[in-house]
C-alpha beads as a LAMMPS data file, in Angstrom:
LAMMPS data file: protein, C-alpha beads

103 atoms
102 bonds

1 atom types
1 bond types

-500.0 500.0 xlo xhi
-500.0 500.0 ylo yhi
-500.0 500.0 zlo zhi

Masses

1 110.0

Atoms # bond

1 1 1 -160.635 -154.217 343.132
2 1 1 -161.139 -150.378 343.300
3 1 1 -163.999 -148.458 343.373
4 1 1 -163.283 -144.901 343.154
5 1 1 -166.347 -142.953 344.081
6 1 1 -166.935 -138.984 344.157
7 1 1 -166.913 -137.776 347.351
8 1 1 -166.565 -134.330 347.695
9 1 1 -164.586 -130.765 345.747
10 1 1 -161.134 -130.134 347.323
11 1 1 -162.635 -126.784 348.039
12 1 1 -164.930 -128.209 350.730
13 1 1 -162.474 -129.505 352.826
14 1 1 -159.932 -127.142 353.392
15 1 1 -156.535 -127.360 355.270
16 1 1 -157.374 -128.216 358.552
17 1 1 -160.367 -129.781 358.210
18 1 1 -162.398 -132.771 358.339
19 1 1 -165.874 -134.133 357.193
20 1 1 -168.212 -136.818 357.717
21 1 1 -168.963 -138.102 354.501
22 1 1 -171.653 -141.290 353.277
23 1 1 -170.171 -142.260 350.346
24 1 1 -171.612 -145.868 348.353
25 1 1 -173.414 -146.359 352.234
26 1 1 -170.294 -145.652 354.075
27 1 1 -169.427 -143.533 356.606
28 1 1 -166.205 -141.902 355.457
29 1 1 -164.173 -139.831 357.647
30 1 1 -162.246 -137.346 355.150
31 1 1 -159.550 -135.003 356.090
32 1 1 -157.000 -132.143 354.682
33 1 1 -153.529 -131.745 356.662
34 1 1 -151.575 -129.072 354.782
35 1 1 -153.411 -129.858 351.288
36 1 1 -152.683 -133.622 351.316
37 1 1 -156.352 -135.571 351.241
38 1 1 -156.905 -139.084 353.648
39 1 1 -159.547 -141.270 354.673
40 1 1 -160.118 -143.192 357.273
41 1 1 -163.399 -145.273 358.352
42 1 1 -165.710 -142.959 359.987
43 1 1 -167.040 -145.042 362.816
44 1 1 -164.788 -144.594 365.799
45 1 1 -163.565 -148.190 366.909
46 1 1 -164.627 -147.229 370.369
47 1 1 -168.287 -146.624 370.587
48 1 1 -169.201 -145.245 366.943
49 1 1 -168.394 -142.103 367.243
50 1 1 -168.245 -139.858 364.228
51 1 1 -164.773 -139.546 363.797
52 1 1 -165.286 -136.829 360.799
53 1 1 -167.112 -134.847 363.138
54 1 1 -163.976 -135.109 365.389
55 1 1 -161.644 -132.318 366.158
56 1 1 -158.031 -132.466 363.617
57 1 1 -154.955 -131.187 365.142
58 1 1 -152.096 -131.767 362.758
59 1 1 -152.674 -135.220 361.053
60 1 1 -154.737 -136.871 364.487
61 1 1 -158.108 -136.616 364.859
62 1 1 -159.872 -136.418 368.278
63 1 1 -163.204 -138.582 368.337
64 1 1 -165.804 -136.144 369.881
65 1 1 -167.589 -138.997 371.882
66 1 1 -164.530 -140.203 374.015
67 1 1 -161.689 -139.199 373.089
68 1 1 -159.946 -141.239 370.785
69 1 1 -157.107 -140.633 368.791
70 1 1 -155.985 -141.753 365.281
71 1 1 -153.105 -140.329 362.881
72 1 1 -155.212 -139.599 360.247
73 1 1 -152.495 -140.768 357.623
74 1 1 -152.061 -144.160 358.870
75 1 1 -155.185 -145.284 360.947
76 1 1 -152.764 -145.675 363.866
77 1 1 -154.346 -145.011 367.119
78 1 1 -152.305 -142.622 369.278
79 1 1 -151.818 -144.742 372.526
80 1 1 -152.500 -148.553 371.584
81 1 1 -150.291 -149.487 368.449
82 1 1 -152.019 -152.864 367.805
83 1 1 -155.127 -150.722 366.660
84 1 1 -155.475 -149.147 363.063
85 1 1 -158.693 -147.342 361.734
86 1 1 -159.286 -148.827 358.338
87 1 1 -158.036 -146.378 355.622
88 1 1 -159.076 -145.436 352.084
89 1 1 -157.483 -144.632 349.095
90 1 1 -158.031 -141.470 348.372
91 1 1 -157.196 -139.421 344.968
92 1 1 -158.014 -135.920 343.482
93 1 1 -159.013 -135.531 339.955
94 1 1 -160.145 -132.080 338.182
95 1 1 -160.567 -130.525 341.896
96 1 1 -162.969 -133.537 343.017
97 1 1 -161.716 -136.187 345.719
98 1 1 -162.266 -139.337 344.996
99 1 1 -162.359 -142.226 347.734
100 1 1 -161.733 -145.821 347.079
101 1 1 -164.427 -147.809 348.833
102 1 1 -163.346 -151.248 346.904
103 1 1 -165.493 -154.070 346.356

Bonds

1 1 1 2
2 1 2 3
3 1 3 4
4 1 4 5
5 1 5 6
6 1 6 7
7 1 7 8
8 1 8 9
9 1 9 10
10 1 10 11
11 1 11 12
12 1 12 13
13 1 13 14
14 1 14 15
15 1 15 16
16 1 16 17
17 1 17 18
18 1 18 19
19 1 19 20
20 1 20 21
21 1 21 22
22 1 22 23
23 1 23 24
24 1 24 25
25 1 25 26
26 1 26 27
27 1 27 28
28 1 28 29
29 1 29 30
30 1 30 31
31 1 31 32
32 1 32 33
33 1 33 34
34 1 34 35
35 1 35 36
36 1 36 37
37 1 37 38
38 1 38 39
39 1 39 40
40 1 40 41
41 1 41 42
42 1 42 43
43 1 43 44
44 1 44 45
45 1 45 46
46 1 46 47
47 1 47 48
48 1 48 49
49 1 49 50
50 1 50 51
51 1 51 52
52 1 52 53
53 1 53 54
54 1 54 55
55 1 55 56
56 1 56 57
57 1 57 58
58 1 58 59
59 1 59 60
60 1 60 61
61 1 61 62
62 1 62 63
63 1 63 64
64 1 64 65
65 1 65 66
66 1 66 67
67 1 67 68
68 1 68 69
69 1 69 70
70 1 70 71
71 1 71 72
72 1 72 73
73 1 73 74
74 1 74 75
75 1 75 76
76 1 76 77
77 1 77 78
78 1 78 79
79 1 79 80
80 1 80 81
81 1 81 82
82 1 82 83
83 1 83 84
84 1 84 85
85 1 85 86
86 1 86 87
87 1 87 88
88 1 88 89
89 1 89 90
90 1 90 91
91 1 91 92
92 1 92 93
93 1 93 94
94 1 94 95
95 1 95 96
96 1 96 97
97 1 97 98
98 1 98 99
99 1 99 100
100 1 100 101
101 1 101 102
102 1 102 103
């Protein structure tokens, strides 16, 4: 079932960007490729890494720990295609983004 939760104004993230976000106790990766809002699990698969601390070039995100690379709009990891970061709904509403963190 969905649970959309609040997690921060479209203003704060702007094209280009990404932040680490806790939102209901999870880490939430968010990012902005040319105005269009994703998610993604924020613990790199890897070793933990903060993946919304990562650099974003186009729609993949560069762990800053080692390396690792995920399309941001899929999960997909950039060399091994058997591995997906988990996404998250995400959905704007009155200039807020909303994640869904489900049950």
């Amino acid at each position: 079932m969905a649970r959309w939760i609040a997690a921060a104004q479209v203003a704060d993230v702007p094209a280009g960007t990404c932040r680490e976000l806790v939102v209901a106790e999870r880490i939430v990766a968010l990012f902005c490729v040319d105005g269009e809002f994703f998610a993604l699990d924020g613990v790199c698969p890897h070793q933990g890494g903060p993946l919304g601390q990562g650099d974003l070039e186009g729609c993949v995100v560069t762990c800053p720990w080692h390396g690792w690379q995920f399309d941001v709009r899929t999960g997909q990891h950039q060399v091994h295609p058997n591995l997906v970061q988990p996404r998250l709904a995400v959905r704007i509403d009155g200039g807020t983004v909303y994640v869904d963190v489900g049950d």
